[in-house]
Structure formats: C-alpha cells, structure tokens
C-alpha positions as CSV (number, residue, x, y, z in Angstrom):
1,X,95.0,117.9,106.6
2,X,95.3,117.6,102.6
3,X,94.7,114.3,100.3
4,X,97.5,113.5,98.2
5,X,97.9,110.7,95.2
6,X,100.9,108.9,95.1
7,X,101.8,106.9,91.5
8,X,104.9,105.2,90.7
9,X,106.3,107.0,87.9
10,X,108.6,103.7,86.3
11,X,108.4,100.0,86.9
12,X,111.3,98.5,88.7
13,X,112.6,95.4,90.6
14,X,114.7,95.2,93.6
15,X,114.9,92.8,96.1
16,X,112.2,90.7,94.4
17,X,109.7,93.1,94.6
18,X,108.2,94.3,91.2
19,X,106.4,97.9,91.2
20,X,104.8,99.2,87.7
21,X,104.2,102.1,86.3
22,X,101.0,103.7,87.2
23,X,100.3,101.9,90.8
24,X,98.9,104.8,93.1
25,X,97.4,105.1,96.4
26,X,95.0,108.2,98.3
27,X,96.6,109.5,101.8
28,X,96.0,111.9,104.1
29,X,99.1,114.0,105.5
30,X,99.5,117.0,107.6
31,X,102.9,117.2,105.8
32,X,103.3,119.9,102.9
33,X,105.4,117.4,101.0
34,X,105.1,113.8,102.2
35,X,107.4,112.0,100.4
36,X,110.2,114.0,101.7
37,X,112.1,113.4,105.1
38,X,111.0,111.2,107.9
39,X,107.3,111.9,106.4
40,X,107.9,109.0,104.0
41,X,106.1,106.9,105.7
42,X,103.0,107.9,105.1
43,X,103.6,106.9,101.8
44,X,105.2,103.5,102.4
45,X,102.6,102.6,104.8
46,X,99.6,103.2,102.3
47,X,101.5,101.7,99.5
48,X,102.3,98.3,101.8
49,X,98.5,98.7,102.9
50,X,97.6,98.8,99.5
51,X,99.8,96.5,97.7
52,X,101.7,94.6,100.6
53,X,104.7,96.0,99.5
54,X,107.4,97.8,100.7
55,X,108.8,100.9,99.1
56,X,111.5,101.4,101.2
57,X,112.9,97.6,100.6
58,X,112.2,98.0,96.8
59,X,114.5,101.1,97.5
60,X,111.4,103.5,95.5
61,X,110.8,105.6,98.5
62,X,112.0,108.9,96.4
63,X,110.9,111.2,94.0
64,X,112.6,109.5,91.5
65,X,110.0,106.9,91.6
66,X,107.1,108.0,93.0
67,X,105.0,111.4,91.7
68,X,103.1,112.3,94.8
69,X,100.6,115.3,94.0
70,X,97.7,117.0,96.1
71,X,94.5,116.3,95.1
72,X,92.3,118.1,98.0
C-alpha cells in the first residue's frame, strides 16, 4: 500500500461548491494510479472527509484538476 498527495491544481466553482488552488489531502491506495477509473473514490472520499466536499459533484474528479503524486 503507497501514500499519495492529492492537490487541486486550479480553483473552480460548480454547483456551488468552491475548490482552490492548493487544497490537498494524504491517502492510502493499493491502486497504482488512484485518480483514475473506479479508484476515484479514494480520492473523493478523503477530499469530502477532509473538506466536506464533493469532487465528483464539483465535477473535479480528473486530472485536470487534481495532481495526485506518491509520496511513500
């Protein structure tokens, strides 16, 4: 299992929900490359744990928006 940091690369607002540059959150994942695929959700669940936000509502659940990188 590896760490990974996930930052929001560009501020946006969709559906009333503001995310800014910069905001990041620490998860574990099994997955190689957790942003992609059904392993989202590792991503969206530490960033609504987090934050109480959703990425996938704020339509940010990509690499467009987030930089996820493995940091152990």
């Amino acid at each position: 299992m590896a760490l990974f940091r996930a930052t929001v690369r560009t501020s946006k607002t969709t559906n009333d929900i503001r995310i800014e540059k910069g905001m990041s959150v620490d998860f574990a994942s099994v997955n190689s490359s957790p942003l992609y695929n059904s392993s989202s959700k590792e991503v969206v669940d530490a960033f609504q744990h987090k934050y109480g936000i959703d990425l996938h509502k704020a339509e940010a659940a990509n690499s467009t928006h987030i930089l996820v990188v493995k940091i152990g």
